[in-house]
C-alpha positions as CSV (number, residue, x, y, z in Angstrom):
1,X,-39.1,-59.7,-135.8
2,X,-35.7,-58.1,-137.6
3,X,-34.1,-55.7,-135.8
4,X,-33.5,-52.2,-137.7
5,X,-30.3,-50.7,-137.0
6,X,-29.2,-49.0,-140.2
7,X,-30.1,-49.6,-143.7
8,X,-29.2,-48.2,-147.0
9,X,-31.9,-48.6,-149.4
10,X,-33.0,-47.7,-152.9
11,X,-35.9,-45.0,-153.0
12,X,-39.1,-45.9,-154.8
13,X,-41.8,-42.7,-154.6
14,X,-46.0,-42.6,-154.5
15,X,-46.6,-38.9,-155.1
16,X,-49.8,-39.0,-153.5
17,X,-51.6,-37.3,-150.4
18,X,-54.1,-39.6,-148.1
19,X,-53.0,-43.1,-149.7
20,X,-55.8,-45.1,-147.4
21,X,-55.1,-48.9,-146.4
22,X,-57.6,-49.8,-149.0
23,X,-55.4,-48.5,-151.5
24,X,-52.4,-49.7,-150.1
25,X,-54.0,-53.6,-149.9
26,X,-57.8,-53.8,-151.0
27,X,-60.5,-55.4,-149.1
28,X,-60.9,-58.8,-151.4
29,X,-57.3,-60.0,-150.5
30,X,-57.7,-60.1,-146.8
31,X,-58.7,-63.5,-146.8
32,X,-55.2,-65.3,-145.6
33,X,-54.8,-66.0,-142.0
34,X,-50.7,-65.8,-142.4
35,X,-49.2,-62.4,-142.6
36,X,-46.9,-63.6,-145.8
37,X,-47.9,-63.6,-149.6
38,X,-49.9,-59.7,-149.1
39,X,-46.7,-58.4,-151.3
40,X,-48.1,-59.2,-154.5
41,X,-51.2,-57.3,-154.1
42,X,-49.8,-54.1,-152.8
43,X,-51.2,-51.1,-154.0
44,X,-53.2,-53.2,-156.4
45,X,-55.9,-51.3,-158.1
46,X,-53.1,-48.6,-158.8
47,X,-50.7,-51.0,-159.9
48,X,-53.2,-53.3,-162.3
49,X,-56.1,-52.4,-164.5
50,X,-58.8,-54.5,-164.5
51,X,-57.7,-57.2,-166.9
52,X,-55.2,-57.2,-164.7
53,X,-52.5,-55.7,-166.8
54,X,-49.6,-53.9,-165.6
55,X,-50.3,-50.0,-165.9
56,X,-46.9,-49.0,-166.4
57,X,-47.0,-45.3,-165.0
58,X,-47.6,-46.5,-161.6
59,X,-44.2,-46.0,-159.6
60,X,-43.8,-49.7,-158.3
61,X,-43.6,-50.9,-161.8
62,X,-41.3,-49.2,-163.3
63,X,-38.0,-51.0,-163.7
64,X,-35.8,-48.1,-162.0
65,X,-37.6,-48.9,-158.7
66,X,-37.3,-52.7,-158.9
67,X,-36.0,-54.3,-155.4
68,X,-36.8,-50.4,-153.5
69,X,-36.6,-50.8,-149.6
70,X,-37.1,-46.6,-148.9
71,X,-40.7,-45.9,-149.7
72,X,-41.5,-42.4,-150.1
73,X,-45.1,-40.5,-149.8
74,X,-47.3,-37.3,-148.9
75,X,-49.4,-36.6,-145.8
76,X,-51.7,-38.3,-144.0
77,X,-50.6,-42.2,-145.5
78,X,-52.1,-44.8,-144.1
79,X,-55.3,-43.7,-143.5
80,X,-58.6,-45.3,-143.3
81,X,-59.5,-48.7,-142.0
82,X,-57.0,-49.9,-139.3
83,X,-56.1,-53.4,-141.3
84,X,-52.7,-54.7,-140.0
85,X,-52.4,-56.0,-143.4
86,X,-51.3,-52.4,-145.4
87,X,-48.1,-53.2,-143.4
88,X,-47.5,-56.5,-144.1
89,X,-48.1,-55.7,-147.3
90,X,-45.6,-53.0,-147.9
91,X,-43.2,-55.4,-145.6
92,X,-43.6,-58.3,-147.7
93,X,-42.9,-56.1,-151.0
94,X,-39.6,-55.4,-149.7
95,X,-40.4,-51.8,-147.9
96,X,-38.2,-51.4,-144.5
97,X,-39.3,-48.1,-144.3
98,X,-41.4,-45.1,-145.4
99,X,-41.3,-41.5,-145.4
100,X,-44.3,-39.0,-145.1
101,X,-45.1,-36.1,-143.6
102,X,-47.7,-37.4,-141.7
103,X,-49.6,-40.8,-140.7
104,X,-52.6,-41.7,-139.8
105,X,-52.2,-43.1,-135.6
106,X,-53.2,-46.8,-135.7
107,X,-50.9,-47.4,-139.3
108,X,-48.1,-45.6,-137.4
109,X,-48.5,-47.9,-134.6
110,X,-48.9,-50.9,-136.6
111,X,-45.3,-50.2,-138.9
112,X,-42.9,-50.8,-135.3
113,X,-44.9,-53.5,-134.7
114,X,-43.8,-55.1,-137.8
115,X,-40.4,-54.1,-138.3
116,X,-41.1,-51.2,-140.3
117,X,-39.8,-47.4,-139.5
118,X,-42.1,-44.6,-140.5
119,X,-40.3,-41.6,-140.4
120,X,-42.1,-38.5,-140.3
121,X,-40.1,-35.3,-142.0
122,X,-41.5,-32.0,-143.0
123,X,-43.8,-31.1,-146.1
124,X,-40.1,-29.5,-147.3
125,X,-37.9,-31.8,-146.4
126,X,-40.5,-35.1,-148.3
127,X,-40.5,-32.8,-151.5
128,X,-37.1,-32.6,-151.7
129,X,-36.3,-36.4,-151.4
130,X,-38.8,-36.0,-154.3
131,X,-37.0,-34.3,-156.5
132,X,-33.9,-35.8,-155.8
133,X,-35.3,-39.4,-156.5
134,X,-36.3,-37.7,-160.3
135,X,-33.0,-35.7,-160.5
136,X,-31.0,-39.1,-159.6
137,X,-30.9,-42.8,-160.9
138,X,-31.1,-45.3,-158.7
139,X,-31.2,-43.0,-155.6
140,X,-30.7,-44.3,-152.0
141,X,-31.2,-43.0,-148.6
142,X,-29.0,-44.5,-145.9
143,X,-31.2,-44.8,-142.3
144,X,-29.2,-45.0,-139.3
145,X,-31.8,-45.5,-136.5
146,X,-29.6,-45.4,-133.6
147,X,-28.8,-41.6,-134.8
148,X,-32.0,-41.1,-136.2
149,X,-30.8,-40.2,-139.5
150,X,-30.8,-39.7,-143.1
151,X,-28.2,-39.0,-145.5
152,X,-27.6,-39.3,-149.4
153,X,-24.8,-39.7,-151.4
154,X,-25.7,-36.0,-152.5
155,X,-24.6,-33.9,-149.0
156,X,-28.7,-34.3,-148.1
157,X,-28.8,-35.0,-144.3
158,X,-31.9,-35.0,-142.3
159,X,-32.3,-35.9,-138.6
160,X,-35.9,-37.3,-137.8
161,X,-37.3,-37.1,-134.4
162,X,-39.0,-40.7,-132.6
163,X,-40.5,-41.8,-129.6
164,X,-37.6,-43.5,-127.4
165,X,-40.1,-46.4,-126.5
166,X,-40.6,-47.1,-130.3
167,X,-37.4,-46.7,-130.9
168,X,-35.8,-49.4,-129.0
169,X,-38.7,-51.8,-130.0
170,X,-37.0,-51.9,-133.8
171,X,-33.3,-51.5,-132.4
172,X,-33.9,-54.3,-130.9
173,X,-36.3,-56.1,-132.9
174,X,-39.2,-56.9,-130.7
175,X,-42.9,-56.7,-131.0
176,X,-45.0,-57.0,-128.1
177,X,-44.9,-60.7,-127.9
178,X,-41.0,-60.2,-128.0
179,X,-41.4,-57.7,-125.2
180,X,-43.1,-59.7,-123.1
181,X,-40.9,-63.1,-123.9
182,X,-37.8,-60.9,-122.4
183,X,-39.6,-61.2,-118.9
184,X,-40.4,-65.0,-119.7
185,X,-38.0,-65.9,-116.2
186,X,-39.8,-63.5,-114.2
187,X,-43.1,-64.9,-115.7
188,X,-42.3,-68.2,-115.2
189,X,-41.5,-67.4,-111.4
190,X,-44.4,-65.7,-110.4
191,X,-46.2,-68.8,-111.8
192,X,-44.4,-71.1,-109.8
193,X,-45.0,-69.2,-106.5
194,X,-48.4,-68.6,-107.0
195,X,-49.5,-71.7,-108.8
196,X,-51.6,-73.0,-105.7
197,X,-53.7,-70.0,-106.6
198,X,-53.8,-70.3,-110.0
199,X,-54.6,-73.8,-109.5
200,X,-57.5,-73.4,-107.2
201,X,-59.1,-69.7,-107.3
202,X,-60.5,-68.7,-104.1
203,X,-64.4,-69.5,-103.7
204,X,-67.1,-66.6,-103.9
């Protein structure tokens, strides 16, 4: 998994509250076993209409928010089913991190497990980076996880509050196979000393 140290990204906004995993990647494309190729149906049914024409007053495909990496929404996103998929999804579109007020627990989870950071700010602080993404072309965030902050280009400069554990996973750009790969000597010890056992499990 890439680490995420700090990032400076352009800012592409979905002004909506409760955006559920359906919405973010819809049932009927679930059917790959790899976590690549998701991307190209993010946010789908928002982003086509049913001929499967671009609707061009969706966010995501309008040209100012072309190659985004800062996705920014309202409360409660991620909601709904717990698919692993509405990450890979908004990872494989080219989204290293998102901005909400609120999350819903398993998506949260499931971003640092992925290499995403989902940075929770206030209901005042996310409306401002709203209007500031209007106000300004082309608007970036620079993320600098290490000091858990935000900054513009503007004199905006938040500081965002994380769980240490979580923290490190990204800084240091492991998952939970990652984690448990770092104790792969130790592992591979405790095998060797008890491989008698392992080998033949005592009888009942």
């Amino acid at each position: 998994m890439q680490a995420f140290t700090t990032m400076t990204g352009l800012v592409a906004p979905v002004d909506r509250v409760n955006v559920d995993t359906d919405a973010i990647i819809p049932k009927q494309f679930l059917k790959r076993i790899e976590r690549s190729g998701f991307g190209q149906f993010l946010f789908y049914e928002w982003r086509f209409d049913e001929e499967g024409n671009t609707i061009p007053s969706f966010s995501l495909n309008q040209p100012e928010y072309k190659d985004a990496s800062v996705l920014i929404s309202r409360a409660n996103f991620g909601c709904g089913s717990s698919r692993e998929h509405a990450p890979w999804a908004i990872l494989d579109f080219g989204f290293r991190c998102v901005i909400a007020p609120s999350y819903a627990d398993i998506f949260y989870n499931n971003c640092f497990k992925n290499g995403i950071l989902p940075i929770k700010l206030s209901e005042e602080q996310v409306e401002e980076l709203f209007q500031r993404t209007s106000k300004h072309e082309g608007y970036q965030l620079h993320i600098d996880l290490e000091k858990k902050q935000i900054s513009d280009d503007y004199g905006l400069s938040y500081s965002f509050d994380l769980d240490e554990h979580r923290r490190q996973f990204l800084l240091q750009g492991l998952d939970d196979i990652g984690l448990t790969l770092k104790h792969e000597e130790a592992i591979g010890n405790y095998e060797l000393k008890h491989s008698n056992r392992l080998a033949y499990p005592a009888q009942a």
